[in-house]
C-alpha positions in Angstrom: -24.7 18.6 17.6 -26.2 19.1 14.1 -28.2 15.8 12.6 -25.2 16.0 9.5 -22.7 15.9 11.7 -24.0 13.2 14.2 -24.6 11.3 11.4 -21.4 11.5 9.8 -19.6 10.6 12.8 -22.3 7.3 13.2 -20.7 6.1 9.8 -17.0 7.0 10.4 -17.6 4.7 13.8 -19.2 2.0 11.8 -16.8 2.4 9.1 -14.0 1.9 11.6 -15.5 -1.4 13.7 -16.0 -3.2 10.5 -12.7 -2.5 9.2 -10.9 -3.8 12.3 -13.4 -7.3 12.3 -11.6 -7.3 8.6 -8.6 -6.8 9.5 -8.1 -8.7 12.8 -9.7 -11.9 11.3 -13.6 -12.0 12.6 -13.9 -12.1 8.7 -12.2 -14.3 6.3 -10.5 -13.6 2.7 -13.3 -13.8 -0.2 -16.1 -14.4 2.3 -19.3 -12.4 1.1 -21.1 -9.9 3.9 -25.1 -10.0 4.5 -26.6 -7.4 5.1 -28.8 -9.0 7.8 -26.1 -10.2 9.6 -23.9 -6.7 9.6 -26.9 -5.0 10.7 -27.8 -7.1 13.7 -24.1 -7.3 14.5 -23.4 -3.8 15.0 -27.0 -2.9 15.7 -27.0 0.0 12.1 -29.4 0.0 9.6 -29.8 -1.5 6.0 -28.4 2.4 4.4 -25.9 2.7 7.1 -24.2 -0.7 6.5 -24.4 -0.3 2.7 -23.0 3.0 3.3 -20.2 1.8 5.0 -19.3 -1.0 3.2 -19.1 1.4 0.3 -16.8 3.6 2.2 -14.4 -0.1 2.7 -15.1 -0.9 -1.2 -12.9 2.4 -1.8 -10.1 1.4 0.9 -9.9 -1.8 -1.2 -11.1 -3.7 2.4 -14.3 -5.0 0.5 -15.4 -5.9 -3.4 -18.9 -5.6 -5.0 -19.7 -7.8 -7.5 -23.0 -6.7 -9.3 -26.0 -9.1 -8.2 -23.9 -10.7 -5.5 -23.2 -7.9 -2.7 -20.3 -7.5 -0.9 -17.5 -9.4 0.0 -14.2 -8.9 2.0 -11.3 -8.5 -0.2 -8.3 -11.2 -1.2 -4.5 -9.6 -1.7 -2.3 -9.9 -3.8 0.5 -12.8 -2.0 3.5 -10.8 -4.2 2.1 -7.0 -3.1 1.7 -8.4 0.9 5.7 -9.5 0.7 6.8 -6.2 -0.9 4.7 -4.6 2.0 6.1 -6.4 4.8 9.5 -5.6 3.2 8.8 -2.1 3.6 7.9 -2.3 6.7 10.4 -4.5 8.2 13.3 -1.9 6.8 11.3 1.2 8.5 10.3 -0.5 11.5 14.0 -1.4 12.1 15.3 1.5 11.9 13.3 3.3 14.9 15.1 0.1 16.8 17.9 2.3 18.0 16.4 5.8 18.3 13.8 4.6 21.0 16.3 2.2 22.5 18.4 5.9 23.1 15.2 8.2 23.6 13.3 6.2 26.0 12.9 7.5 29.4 11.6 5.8 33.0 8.5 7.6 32.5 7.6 6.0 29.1 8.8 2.6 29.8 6.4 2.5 32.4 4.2 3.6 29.5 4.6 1.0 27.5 4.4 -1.7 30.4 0.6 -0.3 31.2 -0.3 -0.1 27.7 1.0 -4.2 27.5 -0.9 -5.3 30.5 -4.4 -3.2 28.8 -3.8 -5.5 25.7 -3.1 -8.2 27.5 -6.7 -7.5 29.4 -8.1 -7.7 26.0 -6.8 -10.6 24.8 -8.7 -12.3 27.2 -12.2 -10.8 27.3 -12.6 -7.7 25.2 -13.0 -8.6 21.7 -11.6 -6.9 18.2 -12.2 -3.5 18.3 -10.7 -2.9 22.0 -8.1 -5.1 21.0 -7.0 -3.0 18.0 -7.4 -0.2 20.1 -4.9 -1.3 22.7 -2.4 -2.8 20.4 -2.5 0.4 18.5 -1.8 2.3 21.3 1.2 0.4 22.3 2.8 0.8 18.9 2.1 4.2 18.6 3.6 4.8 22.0 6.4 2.8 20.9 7.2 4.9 17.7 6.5 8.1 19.2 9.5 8.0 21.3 11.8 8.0 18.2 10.8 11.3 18.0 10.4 12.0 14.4 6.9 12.1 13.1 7.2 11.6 9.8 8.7 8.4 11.0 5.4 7.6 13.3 2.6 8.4 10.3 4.9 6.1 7.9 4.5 3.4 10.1 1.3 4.1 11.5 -0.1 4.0 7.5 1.8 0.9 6.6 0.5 -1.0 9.7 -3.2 -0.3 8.2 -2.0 -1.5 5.5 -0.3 -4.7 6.4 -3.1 -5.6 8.8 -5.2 -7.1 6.0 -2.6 -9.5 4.6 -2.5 -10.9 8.5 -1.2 -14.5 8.6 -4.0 -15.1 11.2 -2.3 -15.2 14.1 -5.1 -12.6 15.5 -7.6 -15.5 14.7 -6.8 -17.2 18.3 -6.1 -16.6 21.8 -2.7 -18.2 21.5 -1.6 -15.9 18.6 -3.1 -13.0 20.2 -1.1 -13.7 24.0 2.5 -14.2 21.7 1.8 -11.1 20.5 1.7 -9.6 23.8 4.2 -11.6 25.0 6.4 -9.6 22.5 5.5 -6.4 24.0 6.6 -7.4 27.5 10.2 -8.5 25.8 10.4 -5.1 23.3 9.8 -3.3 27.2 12.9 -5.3 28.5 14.9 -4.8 25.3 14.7 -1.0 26.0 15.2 -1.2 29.5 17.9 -2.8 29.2 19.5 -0.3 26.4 19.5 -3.8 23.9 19.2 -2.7 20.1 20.0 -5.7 18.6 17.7 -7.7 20.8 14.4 -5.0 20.2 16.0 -4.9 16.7 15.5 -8.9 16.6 12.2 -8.8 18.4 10.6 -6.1 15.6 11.8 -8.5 12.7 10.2 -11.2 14.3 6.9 -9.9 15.4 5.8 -8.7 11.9 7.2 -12.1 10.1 5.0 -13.5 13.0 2.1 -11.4 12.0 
C-alpha cells in the first residue's frame, strides 16, 4: 500500500474514533481538547491529531479559537429541535414499510445485531458501541427498501448524534436503548405498526 494512501486512511480512522467519543458523550459540550491527552489516548502523533481535529473543525464537531486550541462544539438548542423534528417525521414513516417488508431471515437479523450491542454496552466501549448500534439501524432501515430513504436517515442520525441528551453517558441509558431494539424486533414480528411506530417516536425523544 503506498505511504499516501496508508496515511490517509491513518487519519480517516482517527478522524472517525474522535468523532464518535464526541458524539456518544466521552467529551462534553464546550470542553477544550489537549493535545497531550488526544495523543496518548489514541496513541497518534502531535500532526496527526491536529490534523484531525481540523478535519472535525470543518464538520462543525470542534471550534478553534486562536491562542486557545480546540474545543468540542456547543449547538444551537432551536436547530437540535428542528433536527429531531425532521427526523422523527422520516423515521416514522419507514414504520410501516419494514413492518410489511421484513422477513424471518432478517428478524433474526436484527435480534443478533441487538444482542452484539447489548455485548457492548457492557464491556466494549464507544467506538464498538457506535459501531453495533449503527448496524442495527441500518439493518433496520434497509428493509424499507428505498435507499434514498436509508442515506436520509443515515445523514440525519450523524447529525443528531451531537445534540444527544446524554443518555449514551451511562450504562443505564445505554441498556434502555437496547432494550428498545429487543421491543422494535417484537413490534415487527408481530406485524405492529403503531406499536414500532410508537417505539421510533420514543427512542429518538429519549436520545
Amino acid at each position: 500500500m503506498p505511504k499516501s494512501h496508508a496515511a490517509a486512511e491513518r487519519l480517516d480512522g482517527l478522524v472517525r474514533r474522535i468523532r464518535n467519543d464526541i458524539e456518544f458523550g466521552s467529551f462534553s459540550h464546550g470542553e477544550w481538547l489537549k493535545l497531550i491527552e488526544l495523543q496518548q489516548r489514541y496513541g497518534a502523533t502531535q500532526f496527526d491529531i491536529r490534523k484531525a481535529l481540523g478535519e472535525l473543525k470543518t464538520q462543525r464537531l470542534v471550534e478553534h479559537r486562536a491562542n486557545h486550541g480546540f474545543r468540542v462544539a456547543t449547538q444551537d438548542p432551536v436547530q437540535r429541535d428542528q433536527l429531531y423534528f425532521v427526523r422523527t417525521a422520516i423515521e416514522r414513516s419507514a414504520a410501516a414499510l419494514v413492518v410489511e417488508r421484513a422477513s424471518a431471515d432478517d428478524i433474526a437479523t436484527l435480534e443478533r445485531l441487538a444482542i452484539a450491542f447489548d455485548h457492548s454496552v457492557e464491556s466494549a466501549g464507544r467506538q464498538p458501541q457506535a459501531a453495533t448500534n449503527a448496524a442495527f439501524h441500518d439493518h433496520f432501515f434497509a428493509i424499507a427498501g428505498n435507499p434514498v430513504l436509508v442515506e436520509t436517515v443515515q445523514s440525519l442520525r450523524e447529525r443528531s448524534h451531537f445534540g444527544t441528551t446524554g443518555r449514551w453517558r451511562t450504562t443505564e441509558g445505554l441498556r434502555a436503548s437496547g432494550a428498545e431494539h429487543h421491543a422494535m424486533i417484537a413490534a415487527i414480528a408481530h406485524r405492529d405498526t403503531a406499536r414500532l411506530d410508537q417505539l421510533i417516536v420514543d427512542h429518538i425523544a429519549a436520545f
